[in-house]
Structure formats: C-alpha cells, structure tokens
N, CA, C and O atoms as CSV, one atom per row, in Angstrom:
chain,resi,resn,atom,element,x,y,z
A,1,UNK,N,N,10.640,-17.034,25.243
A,1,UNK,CA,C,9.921,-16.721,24.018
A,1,UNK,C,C,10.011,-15.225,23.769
A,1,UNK,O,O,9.541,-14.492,24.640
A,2,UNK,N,N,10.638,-14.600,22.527
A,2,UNK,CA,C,10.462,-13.598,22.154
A,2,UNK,C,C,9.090,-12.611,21.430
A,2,UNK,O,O,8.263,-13.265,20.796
A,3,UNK,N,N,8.951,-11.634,21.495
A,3,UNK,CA,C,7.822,-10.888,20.744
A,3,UNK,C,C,8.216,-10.611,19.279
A,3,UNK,O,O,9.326,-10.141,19.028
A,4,UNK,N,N,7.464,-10.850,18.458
A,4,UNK,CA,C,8.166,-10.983,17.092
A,4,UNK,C,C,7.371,-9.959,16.278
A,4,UNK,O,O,6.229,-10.418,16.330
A,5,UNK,N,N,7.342,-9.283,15.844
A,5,UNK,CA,C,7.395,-7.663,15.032
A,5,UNK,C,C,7.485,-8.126,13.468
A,5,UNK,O,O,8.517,-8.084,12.800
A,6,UNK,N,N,6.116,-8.611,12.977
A,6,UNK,CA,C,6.769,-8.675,11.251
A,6,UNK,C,C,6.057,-7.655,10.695
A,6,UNK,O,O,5.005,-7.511,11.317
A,7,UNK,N,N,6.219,-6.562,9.415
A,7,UNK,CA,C,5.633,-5.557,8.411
A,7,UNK,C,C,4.520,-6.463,8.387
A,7,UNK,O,O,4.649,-7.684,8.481
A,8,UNK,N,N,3.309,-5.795,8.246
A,8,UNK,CA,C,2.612,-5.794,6.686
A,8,UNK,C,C,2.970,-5.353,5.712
A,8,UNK,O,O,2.747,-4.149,5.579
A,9,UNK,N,N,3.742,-6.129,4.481
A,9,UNK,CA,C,3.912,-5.669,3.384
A,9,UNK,C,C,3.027,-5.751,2.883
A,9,UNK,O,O,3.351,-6.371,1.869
A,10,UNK,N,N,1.563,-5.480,2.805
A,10,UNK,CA,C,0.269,-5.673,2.068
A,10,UNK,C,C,-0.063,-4.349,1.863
A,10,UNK,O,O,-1.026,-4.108,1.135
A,11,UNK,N,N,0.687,-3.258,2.476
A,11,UNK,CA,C,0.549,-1.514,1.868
A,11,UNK,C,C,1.128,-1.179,1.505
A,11,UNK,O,O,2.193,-0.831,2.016
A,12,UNK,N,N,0.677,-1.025,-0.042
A,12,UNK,CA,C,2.061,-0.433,-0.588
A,12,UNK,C,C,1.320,1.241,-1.373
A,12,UNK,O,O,1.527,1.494,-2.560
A,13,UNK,N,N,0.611,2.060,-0.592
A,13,UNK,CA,C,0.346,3.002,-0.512
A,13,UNK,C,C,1.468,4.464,-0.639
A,13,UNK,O,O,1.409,5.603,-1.101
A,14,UNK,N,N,2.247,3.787,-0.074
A,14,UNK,CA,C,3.477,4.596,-0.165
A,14,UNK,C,C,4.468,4.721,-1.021
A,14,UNK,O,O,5.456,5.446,-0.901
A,15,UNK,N,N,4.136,3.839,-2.096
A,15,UNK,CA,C,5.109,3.555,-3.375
A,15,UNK,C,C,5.780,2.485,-3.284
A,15,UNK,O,O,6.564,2.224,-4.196
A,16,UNK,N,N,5.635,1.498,-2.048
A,16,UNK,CA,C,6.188,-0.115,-2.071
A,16,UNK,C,C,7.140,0.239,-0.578
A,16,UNK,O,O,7.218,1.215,0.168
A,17,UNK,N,N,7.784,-1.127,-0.623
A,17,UNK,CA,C,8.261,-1.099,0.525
A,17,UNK,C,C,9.459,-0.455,0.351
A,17,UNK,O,O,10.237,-0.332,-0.595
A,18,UNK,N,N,9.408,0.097,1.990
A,18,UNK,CA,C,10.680,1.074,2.302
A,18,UNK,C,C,11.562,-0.285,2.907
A,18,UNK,O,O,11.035,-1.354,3.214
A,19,UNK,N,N,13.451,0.114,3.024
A,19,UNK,CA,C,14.183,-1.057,3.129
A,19,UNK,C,C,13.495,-1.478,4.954
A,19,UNK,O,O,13.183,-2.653,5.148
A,20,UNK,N,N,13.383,-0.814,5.718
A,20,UNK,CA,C,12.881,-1.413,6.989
A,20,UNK,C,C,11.717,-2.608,6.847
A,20,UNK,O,O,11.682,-3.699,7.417
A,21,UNK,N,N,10.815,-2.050,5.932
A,21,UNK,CA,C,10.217,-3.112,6.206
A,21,UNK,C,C,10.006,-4.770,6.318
A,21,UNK,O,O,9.150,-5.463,6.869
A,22,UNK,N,N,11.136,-5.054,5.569
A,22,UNK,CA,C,11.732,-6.076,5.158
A,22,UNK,C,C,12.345,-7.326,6.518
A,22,UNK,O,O,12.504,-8.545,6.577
A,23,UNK,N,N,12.533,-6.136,7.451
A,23,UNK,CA,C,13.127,-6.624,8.313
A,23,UNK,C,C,12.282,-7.210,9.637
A,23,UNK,O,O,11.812,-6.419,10.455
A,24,UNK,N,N,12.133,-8.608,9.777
A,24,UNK,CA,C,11.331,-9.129,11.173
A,24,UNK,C,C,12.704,-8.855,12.140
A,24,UNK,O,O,13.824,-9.349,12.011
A,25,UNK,N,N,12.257,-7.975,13.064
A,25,UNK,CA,C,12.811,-7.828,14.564
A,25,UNK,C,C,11.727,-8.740,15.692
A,25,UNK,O,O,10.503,-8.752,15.561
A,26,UNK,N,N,12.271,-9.266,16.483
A,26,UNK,CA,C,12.278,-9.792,17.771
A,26,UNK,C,C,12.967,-9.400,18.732
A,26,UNK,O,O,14.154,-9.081,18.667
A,27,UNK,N,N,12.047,-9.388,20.022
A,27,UNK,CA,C,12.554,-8.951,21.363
A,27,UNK,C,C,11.911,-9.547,22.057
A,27,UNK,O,O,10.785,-9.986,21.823
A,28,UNK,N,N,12.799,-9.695,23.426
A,28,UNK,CA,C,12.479,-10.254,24.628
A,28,UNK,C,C,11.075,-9.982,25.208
A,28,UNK,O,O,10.583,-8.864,25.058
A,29,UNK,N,N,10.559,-10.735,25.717
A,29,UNK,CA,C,8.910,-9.789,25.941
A,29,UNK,C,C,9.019,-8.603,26.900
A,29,UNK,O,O,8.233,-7.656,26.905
A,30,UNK,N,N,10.201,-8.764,27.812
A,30,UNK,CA,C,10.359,-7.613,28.542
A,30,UNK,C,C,10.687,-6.117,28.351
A,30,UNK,O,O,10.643,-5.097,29.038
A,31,UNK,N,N,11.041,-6.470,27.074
A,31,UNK,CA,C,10.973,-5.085,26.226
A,31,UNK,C,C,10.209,-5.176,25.518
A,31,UNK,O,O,9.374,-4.283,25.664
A,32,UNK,N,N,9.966,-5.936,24.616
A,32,UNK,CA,C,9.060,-6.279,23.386
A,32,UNK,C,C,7.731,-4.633,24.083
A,32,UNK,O,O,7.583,-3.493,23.643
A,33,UNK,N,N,7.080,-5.365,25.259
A,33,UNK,CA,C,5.642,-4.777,25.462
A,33,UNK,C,C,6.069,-3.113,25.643
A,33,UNK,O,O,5.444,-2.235,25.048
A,34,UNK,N,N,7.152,-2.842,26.496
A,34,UNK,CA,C,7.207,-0.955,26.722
A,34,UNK,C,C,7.683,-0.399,24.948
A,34,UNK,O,O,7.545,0.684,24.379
A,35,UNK,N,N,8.100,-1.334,24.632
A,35,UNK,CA,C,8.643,-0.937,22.997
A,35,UNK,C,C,7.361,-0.179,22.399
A,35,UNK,O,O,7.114,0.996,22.125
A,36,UNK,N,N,6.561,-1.561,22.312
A,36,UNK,CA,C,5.249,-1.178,21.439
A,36,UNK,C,C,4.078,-0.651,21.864
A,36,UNK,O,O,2.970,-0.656,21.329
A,37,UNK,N,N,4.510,-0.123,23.052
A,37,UNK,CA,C,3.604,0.983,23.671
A,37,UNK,C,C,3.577,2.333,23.246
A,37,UNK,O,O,2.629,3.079,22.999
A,38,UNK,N,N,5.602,2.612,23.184
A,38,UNK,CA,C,5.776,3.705,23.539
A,38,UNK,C,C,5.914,4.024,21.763
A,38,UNK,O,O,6.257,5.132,21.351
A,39,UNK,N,N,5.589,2.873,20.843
A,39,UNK,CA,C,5.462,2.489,19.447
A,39,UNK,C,C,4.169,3.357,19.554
A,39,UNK,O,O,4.345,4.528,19.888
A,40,UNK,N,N,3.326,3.081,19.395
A,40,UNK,CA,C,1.996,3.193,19.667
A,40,UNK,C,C,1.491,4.433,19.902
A,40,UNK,O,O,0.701,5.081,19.215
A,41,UNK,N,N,2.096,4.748,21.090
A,41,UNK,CA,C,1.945,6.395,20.932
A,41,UNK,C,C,2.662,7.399,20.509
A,41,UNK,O,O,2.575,8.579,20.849
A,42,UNK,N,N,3.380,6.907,19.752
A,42,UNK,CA,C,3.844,7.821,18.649
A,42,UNK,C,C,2.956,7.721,17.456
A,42,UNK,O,O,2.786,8.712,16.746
A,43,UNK,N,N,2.443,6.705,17.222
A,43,UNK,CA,C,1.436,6.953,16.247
A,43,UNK,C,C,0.058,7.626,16.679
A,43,UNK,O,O,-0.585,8.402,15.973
A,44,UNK,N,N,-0.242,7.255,17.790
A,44,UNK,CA,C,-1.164,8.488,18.279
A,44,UNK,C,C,-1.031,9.809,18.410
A,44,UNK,O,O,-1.957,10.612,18.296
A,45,UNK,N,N,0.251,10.106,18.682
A,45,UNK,CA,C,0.179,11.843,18.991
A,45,UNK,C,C,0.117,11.979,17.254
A,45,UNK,O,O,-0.778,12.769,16.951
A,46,UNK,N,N,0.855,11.398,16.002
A,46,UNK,CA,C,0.917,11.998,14.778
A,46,UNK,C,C,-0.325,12.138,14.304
A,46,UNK,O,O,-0.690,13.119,13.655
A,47,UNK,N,N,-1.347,10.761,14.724
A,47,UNK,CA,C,-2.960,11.018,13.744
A,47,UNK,C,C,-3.091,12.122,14.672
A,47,UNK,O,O,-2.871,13.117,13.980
A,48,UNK,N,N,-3.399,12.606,16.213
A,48,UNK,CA,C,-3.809,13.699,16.792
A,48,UNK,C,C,-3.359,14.867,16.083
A,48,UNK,O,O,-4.080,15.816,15.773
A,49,UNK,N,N,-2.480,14.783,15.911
A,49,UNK,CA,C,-1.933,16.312,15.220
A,49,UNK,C,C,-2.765,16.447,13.629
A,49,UNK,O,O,-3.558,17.349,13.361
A,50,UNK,N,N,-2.420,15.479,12.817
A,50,UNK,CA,C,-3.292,15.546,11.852
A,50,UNK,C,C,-4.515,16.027,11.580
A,50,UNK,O,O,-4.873,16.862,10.749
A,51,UNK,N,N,-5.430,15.080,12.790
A,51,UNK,CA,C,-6.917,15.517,12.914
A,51,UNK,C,C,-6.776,16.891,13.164
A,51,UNK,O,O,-7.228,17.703,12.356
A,52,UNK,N,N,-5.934,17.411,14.664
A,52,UNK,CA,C,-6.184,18.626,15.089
A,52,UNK,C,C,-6.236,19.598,13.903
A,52,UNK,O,O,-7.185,20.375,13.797
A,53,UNK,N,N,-5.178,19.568,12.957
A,53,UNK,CA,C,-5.059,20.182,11.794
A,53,UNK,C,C,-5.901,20.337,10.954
A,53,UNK,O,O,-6.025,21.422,10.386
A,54,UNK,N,N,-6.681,19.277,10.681
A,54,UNK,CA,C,-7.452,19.154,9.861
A,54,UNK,C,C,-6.785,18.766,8.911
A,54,UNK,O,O,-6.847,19.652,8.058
A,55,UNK,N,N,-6.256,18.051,8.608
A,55,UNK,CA,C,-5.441,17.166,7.587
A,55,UNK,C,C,-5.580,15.820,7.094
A,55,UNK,O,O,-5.362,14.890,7.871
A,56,UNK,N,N,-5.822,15.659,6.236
A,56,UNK,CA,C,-6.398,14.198,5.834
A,56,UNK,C,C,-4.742,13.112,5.874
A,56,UNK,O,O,-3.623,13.138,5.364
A,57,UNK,N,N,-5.589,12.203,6.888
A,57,UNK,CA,C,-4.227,10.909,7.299
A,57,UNK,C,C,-4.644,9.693,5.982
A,57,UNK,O,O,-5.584,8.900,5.924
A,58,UNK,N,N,-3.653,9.925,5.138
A,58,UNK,CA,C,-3.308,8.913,4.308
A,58,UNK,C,C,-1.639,8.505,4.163
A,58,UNK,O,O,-0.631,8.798,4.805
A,59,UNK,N,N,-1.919,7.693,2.998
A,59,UNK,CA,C,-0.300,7.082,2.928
A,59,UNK,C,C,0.239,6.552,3.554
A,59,UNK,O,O,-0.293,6.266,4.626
A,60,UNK,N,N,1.811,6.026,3.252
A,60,UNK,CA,C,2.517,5.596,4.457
A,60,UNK,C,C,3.183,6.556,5.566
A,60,UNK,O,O,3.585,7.717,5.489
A,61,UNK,N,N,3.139,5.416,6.876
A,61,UNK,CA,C,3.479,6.063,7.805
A,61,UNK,C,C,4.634,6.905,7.631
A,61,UNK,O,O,5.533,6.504,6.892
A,62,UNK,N,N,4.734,8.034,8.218
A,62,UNK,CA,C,5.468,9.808,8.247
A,62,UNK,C,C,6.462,9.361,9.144
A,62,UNK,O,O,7.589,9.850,9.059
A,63,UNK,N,N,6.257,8.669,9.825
A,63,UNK,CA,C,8.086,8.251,10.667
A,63,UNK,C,C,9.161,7.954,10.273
A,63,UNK,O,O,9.144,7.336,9.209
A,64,UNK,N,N,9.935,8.109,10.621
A,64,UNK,CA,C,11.683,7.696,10.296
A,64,UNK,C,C,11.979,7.110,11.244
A,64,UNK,O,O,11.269,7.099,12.249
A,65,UNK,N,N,13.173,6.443,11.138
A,65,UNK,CA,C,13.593,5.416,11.987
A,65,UNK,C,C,14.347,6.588,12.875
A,65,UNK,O,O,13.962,6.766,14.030
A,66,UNK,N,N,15.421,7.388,12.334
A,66,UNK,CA,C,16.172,9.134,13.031
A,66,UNK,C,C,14.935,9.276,14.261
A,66,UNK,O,O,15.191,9.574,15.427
A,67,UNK,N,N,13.927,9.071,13.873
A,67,UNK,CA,C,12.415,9.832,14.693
A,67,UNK,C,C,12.611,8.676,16.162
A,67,UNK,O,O,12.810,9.138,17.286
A,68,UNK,N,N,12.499,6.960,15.864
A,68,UNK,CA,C,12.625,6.231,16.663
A,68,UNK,C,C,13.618,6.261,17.351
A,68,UNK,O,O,13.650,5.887,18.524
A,69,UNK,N,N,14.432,6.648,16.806
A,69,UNK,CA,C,15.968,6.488,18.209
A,69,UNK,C,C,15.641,7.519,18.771
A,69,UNK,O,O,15.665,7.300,19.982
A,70,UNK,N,N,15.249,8.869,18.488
A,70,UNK,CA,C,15.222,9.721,18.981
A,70,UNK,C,C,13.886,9.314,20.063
A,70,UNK,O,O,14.180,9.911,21.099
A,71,UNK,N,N,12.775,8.696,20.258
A,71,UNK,CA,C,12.059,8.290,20.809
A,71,UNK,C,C,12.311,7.435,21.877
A,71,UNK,O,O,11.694,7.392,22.941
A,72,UNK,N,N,13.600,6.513,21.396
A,72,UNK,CA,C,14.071,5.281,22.280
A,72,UNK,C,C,14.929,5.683,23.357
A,72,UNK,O,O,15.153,5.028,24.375
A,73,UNK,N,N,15.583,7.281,22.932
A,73,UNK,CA,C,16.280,8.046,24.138
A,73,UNK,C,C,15.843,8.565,25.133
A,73,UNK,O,O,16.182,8.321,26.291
A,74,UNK,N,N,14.689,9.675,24.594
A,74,UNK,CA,C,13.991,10.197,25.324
A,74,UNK,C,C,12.790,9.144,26.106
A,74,UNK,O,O,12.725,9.282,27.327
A,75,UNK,N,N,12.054,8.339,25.609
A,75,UNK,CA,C,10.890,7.868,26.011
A,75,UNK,C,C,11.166,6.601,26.827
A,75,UNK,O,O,10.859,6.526,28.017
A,76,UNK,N,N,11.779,5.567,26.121
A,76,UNK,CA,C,11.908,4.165,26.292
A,76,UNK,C,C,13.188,4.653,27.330
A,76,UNK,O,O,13.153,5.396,28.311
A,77,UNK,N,N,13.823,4.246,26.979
A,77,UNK,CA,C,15.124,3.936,27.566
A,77,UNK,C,C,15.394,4.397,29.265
A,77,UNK,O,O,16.018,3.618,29.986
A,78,UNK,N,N,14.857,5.746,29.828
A,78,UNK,CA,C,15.035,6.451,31.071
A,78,UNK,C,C,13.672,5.618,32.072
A,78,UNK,O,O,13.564,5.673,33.297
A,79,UNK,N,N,12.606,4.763,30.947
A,79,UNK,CA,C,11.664,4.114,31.780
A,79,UNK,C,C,12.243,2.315,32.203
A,79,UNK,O,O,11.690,1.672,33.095
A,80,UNK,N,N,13.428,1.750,31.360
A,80,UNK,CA,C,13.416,0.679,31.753
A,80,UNK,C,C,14.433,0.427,33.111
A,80,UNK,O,O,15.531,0.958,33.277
A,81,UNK,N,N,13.909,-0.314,33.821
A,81,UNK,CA,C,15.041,-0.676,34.868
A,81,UNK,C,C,15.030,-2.410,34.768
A,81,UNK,O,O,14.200,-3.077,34.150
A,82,UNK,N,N,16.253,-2.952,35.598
A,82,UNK,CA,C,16.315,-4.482,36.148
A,82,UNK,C,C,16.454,-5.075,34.504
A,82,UNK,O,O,16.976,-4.648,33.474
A,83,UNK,N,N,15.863,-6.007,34.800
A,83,UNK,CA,C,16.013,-7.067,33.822
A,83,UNK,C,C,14.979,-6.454,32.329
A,83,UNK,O,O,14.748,-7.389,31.562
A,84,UNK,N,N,14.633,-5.675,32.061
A,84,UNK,CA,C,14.259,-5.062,30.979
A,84,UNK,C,C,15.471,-4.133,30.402
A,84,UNK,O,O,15.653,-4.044,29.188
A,85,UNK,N,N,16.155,-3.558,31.195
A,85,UNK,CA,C,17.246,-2.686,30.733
A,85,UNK,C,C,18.438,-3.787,30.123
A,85,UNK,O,O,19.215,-3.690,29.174
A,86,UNK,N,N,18.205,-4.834,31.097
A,86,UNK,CA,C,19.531,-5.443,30.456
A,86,UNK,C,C,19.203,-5.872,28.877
A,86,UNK,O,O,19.732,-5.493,27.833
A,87,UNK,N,N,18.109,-6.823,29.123
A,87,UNK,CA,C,17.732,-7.296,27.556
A,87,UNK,C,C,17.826,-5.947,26.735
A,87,UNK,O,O,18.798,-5.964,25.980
A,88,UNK,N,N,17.174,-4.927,26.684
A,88,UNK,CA,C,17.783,-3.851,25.777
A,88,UNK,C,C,19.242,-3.768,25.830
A,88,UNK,O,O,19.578,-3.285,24.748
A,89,UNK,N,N,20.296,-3.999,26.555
A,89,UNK,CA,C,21.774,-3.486,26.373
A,89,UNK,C,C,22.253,-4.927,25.812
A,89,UNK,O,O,23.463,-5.116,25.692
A,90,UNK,N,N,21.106,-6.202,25.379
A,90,UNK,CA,C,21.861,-7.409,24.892
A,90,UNK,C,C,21.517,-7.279,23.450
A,90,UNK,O,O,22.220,-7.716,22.538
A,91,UNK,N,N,20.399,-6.653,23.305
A,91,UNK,CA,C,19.526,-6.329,21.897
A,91,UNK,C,C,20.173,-5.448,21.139
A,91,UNK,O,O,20.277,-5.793,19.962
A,92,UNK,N,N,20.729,-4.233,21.478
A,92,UNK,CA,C,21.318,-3.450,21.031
A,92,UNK,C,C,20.132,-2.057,20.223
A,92,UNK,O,O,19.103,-2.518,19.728
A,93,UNK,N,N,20.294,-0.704,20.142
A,93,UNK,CA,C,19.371,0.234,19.983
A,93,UNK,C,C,19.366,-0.059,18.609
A,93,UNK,O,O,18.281,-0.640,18.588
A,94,UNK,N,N,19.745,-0.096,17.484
A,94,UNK,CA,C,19.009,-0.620,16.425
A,94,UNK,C,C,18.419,-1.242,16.557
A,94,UNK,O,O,17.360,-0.619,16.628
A,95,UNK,N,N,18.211,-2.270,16.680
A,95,UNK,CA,C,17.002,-3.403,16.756
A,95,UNK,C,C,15.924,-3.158,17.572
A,95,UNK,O,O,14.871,-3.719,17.268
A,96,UNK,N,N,15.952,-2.323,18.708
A,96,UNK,CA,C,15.130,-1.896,19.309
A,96,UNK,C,C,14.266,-0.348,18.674
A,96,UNK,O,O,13.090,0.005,18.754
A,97,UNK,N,N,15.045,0.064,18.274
A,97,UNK,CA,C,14.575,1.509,17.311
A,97,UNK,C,C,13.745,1.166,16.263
A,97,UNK,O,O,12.827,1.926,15.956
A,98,UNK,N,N,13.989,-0.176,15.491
A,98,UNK,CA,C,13.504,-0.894,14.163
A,98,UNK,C,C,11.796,-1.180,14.767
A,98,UNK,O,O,10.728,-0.746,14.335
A,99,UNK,N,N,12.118,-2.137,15.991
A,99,UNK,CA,C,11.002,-2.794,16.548
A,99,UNK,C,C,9.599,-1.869,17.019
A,99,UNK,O,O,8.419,-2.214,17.071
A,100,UNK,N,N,10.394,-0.282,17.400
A,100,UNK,CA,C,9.736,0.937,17.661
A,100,UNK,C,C,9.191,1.491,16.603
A,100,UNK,O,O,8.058,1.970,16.660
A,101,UNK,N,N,9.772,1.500,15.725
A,101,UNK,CA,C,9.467,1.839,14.010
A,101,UNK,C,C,8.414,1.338,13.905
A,101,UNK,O,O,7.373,1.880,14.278
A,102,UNK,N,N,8.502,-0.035,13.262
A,102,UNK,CA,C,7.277,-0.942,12.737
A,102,UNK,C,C,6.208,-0.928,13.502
A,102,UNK,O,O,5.074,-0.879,13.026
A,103,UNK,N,N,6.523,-0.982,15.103
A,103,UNK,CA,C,5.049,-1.062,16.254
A,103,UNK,C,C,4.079,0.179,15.792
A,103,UNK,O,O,2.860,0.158,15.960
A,104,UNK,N,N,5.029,1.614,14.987
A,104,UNK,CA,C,4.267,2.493,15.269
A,104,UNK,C,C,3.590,2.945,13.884
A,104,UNK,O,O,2.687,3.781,13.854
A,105,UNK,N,N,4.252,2.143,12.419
A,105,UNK,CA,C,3.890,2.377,11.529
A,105,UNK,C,C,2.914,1.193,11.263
A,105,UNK,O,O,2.276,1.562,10.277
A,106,UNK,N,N,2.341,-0.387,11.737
A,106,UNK,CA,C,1.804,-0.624,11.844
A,106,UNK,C,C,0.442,-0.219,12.731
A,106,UNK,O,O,-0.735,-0.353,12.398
A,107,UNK,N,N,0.822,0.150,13.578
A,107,UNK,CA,C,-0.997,1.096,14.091
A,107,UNK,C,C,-1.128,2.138,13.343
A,107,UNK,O,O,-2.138,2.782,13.057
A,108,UNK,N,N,0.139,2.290,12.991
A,108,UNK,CA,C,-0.898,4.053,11.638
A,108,UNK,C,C,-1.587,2.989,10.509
A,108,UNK,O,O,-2.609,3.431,9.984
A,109,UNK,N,N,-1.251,1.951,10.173
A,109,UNK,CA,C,-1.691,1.376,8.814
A,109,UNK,C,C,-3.197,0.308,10.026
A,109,UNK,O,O,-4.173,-0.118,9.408
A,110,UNK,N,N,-3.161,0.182,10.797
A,110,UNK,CA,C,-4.240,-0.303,11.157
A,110,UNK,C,C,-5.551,0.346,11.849
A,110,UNK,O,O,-6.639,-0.225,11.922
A,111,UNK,N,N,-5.222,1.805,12.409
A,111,UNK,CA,C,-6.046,2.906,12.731
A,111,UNK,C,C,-5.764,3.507,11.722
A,111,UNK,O,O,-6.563,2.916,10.994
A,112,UNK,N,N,-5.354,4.098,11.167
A,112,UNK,CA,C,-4.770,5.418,10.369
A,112,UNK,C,C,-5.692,5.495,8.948
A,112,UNK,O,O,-6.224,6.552,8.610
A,113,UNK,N,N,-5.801,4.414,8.262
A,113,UNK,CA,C,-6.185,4.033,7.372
A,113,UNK,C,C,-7.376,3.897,7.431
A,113,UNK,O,O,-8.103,4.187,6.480
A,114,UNK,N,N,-7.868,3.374,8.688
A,114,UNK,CA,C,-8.974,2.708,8.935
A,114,UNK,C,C,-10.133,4.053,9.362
A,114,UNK,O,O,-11.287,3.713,9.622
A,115,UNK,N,N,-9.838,5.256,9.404
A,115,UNK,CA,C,-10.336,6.500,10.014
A,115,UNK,C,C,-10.444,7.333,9.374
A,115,UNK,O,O,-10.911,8.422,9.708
A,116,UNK,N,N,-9.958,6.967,8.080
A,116,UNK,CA,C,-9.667,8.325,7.015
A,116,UNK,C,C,-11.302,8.790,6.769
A,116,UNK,O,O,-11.476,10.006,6.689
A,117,UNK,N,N,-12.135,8.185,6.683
A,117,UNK,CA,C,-13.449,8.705,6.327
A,117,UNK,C,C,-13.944,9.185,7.632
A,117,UNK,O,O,-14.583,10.221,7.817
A,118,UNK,N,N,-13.589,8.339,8.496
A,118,UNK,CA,C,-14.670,8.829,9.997
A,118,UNK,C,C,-14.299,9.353,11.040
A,118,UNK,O,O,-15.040,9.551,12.003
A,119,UNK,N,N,-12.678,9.747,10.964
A,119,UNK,CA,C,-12.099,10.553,12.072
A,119,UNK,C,C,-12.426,10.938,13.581
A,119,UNK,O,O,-12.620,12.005,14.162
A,120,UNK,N,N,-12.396,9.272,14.053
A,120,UNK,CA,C,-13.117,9.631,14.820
A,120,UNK,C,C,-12.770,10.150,16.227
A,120,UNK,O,O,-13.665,10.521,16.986
C-alpha cells in the first residue's frame, strides 16, 4: 500500500491553482513518511522566519518545487538507507520532490492559515 499525497484545491488564495497541484503523487510508505516529515519542516522553518520577522503569513505557499529538490538533496536523500533508498531510486526524484512540495504546502495551508490571527 502506497501513501497517497492529494492538493487541496479548496485554496485558491493564491490566484488558483498552480500546475503542481493538480498532480496526486504516491509513494511507498517507506518513503512516503521521511518525505513528509522532512515536507513539514520546511514549512516550519518558513512560518518561523515569518513570525520571527514579524511578517504576516498569508497566501499561497512561498515554495517552489527548485526549493524541494534542493531539499530532497540535501535533507532526504543522505538520511535514507536499505529498502527506503531503493523505493526512492524506483520512484524517481521528481515524484519524490512533487510529494515534498505538496507535504509542505499543505501544512502551510493547514497551520499557516490557521495562525494568521494568533501566531502562536
């Protein structure tokens, strides 16, 4: 059974959907979970910086997919070994970069949004 990654297209805060969103990615669960971790905290360090700033977090998520590969090199990729590395080398880094994308622009649209008044 794979982990399956679909948009909320229900924000269209950002002027509608960007072409990624469109796209349901699936992954093996053995990646699926370090994916949307290392998803995850990329959306955490960006609201941190925000708050630190003092900057009001609206809109759509500020990531690029350029941002995720660059994430999937440095972050993901040097942590998987065994049978997680392989399923990533069967998946291929697009699809895994995509899956990193959405994990991390969905928690900005589910914290991000959700904090704009109470920063907390």
């Amino acid at each position: 059974m794979s982990k399956r990654l679909v948009q909320d297209r229900s924000d269209t805060s950002s002027g509608g959907r960007r072409p990624n969103d469109a796209i349901v990615v699936e992954l093996p669960p053995l990646l699926a979970a370090p994916t949307l971790e290392v998803g995850e905290r990329w959306a955490i360090r960006v609201l941190s910086c925000l708050r630190r700033d003092s900057r009001r977090i609206c809109g759509g998520w500020p990531g690029t997919i350029t941002e995720a590969r660059a994430l999937l090199a440095d972050d993901l990729l040097p942590n998987l070994k065994g049978e997680s590395l392989e399923a990533f080398e069967s998946v291929g880094h697009l699809r895994v970069a995509r899956f990193l994308y959405q994990s991390a622009r969905r928690y900005w649209v589910r914290k991000g949004s959700r904090n704009v008044e109470t920063s907390d």
